[in-house]
C-alpha positions in Angstrom: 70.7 129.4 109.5 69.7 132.3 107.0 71.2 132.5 103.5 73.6 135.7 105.0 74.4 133.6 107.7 75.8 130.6 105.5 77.7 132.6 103.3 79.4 134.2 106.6 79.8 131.1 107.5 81.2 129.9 104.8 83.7 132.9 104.4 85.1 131.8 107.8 85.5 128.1 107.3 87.9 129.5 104.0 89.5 131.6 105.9 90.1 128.6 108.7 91.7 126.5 106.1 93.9 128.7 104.6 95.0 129.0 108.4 95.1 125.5 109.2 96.9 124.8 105.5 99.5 127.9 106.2 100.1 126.1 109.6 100.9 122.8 107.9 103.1 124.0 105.5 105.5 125.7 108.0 105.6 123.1 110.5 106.5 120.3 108.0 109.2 122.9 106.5 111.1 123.2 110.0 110.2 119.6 110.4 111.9 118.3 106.9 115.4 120.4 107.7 115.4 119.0 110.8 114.9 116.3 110.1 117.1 115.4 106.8 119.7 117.2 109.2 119.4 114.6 111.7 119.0 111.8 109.8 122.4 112.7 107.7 124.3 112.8 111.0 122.7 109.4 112.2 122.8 107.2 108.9 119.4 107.1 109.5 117.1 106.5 106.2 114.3 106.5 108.2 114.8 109.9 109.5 115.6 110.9 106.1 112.7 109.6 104.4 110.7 111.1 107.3 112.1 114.6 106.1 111.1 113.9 102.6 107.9 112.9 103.7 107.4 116.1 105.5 108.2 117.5 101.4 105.3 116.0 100.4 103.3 117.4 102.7 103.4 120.6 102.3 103.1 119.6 98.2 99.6 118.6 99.4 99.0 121.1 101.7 100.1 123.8 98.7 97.8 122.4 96.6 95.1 123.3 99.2 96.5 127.0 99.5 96.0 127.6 96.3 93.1 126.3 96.0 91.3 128.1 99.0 93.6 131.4 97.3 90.7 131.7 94.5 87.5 133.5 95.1 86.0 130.5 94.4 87.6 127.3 95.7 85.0 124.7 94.1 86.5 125.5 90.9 90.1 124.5 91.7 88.4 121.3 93.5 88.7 118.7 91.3 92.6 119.8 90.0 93.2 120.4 94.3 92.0 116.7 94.6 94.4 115.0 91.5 97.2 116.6 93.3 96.7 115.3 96.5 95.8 112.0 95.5 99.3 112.6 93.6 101.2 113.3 96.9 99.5 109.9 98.5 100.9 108.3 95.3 104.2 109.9 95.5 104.6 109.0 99.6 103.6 105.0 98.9 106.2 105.0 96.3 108.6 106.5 97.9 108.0 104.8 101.9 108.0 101.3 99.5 111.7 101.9 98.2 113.3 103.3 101.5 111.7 100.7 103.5 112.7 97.6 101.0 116.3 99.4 100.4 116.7 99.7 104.4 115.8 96.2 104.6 118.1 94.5 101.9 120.7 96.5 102.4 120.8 96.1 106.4 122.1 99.6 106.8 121.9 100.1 111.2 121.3 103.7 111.5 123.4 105.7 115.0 120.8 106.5 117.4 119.2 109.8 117.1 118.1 111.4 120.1 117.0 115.2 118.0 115.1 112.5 115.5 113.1 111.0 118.5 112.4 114.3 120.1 111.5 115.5 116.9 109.0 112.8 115.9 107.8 112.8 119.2 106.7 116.3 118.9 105.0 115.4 115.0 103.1 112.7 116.6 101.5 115.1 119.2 101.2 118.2 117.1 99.8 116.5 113.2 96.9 114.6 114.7 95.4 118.1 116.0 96.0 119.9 112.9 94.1 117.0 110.3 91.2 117.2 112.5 90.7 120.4 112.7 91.2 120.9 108.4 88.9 117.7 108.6 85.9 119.1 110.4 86.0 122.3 108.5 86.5 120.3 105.2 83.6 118.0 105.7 81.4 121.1 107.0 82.1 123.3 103.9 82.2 120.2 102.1 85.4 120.5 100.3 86.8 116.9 99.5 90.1 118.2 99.0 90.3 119.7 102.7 89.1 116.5 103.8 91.8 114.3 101.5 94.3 116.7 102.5 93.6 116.3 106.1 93.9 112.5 105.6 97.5 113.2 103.9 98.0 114.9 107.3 96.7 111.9 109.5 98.6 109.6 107.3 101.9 111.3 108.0 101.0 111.4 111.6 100.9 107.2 111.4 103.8 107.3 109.2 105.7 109.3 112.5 104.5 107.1 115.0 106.1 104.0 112.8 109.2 106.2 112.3 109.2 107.2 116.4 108.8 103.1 117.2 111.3 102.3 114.7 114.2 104.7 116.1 112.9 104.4 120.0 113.8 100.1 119.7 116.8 100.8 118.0 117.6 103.2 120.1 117.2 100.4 123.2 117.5 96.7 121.9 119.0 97.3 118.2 116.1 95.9 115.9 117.1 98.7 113.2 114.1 97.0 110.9 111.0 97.6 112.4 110.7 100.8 111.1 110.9 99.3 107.3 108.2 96.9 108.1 105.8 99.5 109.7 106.7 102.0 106.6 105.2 99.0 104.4 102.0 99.0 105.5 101.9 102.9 105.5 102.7 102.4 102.1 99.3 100.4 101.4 96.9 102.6 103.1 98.8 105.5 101.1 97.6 104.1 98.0 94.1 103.3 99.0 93.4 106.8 100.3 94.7 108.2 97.0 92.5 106.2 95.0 90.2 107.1 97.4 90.9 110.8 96.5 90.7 110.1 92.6 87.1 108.6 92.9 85.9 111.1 95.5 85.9 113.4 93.4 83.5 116.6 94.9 82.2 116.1 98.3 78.2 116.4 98.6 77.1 119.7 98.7 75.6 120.2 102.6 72.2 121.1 102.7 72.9 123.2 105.3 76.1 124.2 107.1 74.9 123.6 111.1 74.6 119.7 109.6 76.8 117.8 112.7 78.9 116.9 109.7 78.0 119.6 106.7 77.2 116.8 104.5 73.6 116.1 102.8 71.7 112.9 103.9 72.9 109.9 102.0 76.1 111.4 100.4 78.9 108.7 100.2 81.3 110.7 98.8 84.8 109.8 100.8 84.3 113.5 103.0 80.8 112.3 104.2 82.2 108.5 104.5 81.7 107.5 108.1 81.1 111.1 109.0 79.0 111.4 112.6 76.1 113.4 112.1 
């Protein structure tokens, strides 16, 4: 690829991510209000919490906006990156105290059939949208892209848990297997955060038609794992 080719290239991986981030942000907005909607009807912390999940989310997914906003993103990288690894923070914290509250407290939500539907529809939709901002993320080589689309997967687990918890209380009453599920969420939320934090900048690609945009050897957490 020639040196105008790349930086063509370049211009439209941006441009992808901006799309891909703008996408994000207004599906978990509708998502949230439904959600909190629904969940206030039901009793349902679960849906709740799933709401203000979808909050942070698009806290993330802001971060990225404005980063990708600037003429030139790399500069905005490393405060793009603190933030997410922030909003993975924020989402352990806050899955940890809903799910231990919902557990102690015993609180049996009504069933929800809009929150099933609608979680249904988050566990189709999500995965789609993290891999796309992941492959153009680890092609550019933006960590935060990357990070953020791991925000985007982890919310997509954190739905399916949600969707299993509601769907067997919904048919045999076990209100608490959502809590439990939310729990380990929790974990990995932290571990990709820190992940974030020490990540720093992914590895410059030596060249964007790389299967994976990343230069040999690089273990930054973009490259991690990355097929080539």
């Amino acid at each position: 690829m020639t040196a105008g080719g790349e930086v063509d290239r370049r211009v439209v991986l941006r441009r992808r991510i901006r799309l891909l981030v703008t996408a994000t942000i207004t599906y978990n907005v509708i998502e949230a209000v439904v959600a909190i909607a629904a969940g206030t009807v039901a009793g349902s912390v679960a849906l709740i919490g799933f709401g203000l999940d979808s909050v942070i989310e698009v806290t993330s997914a802001a971060a990225i906006a404005w980063q990708f906003a600037a003429a030139d993103p790399e500069r905005r990288e490393r405060t793009a990156l603190r933030i997410v690894a922030g909003s993975f923070f924020a989402l352990a914290a806050f899955v940890t105290v809903e799910a231990v509250r919902t557990v102690t407290t015993g609180d049996e939500p009504d069933r929800s059939t809009v929150g099933i539907v609608l979680v249904a529809v988050s566990v189709v939709v999500m995965p789609f949208l993290s891999w796309a901002q992941r492959r153009a993320g680890r092609e550019l080589g933006s960590a935060s892209a990357v990070a953020d689309s791991r925000q985007t997967l982890l919310c997509t687990y954190l739905s399916a848990g949600v969707l299993v918890g509601l769907v067997l209380n919904a048919l045999l009453g076990w209100w608490w297997a959502d809590p439990l599920v939310a729990l380990g969420l929790a974990v990995v939320a932290v571990r990709e955060g820190r992940n974030a934090l020490r990540g720093e900048v992914c590895c410059t690609p030596t060249r964007l038609d790389d299967a994976c945009g990343c230069a040999p050897g690089c273990t930054a957490p973009c490259c991690a794992g990355a097929s080539r």
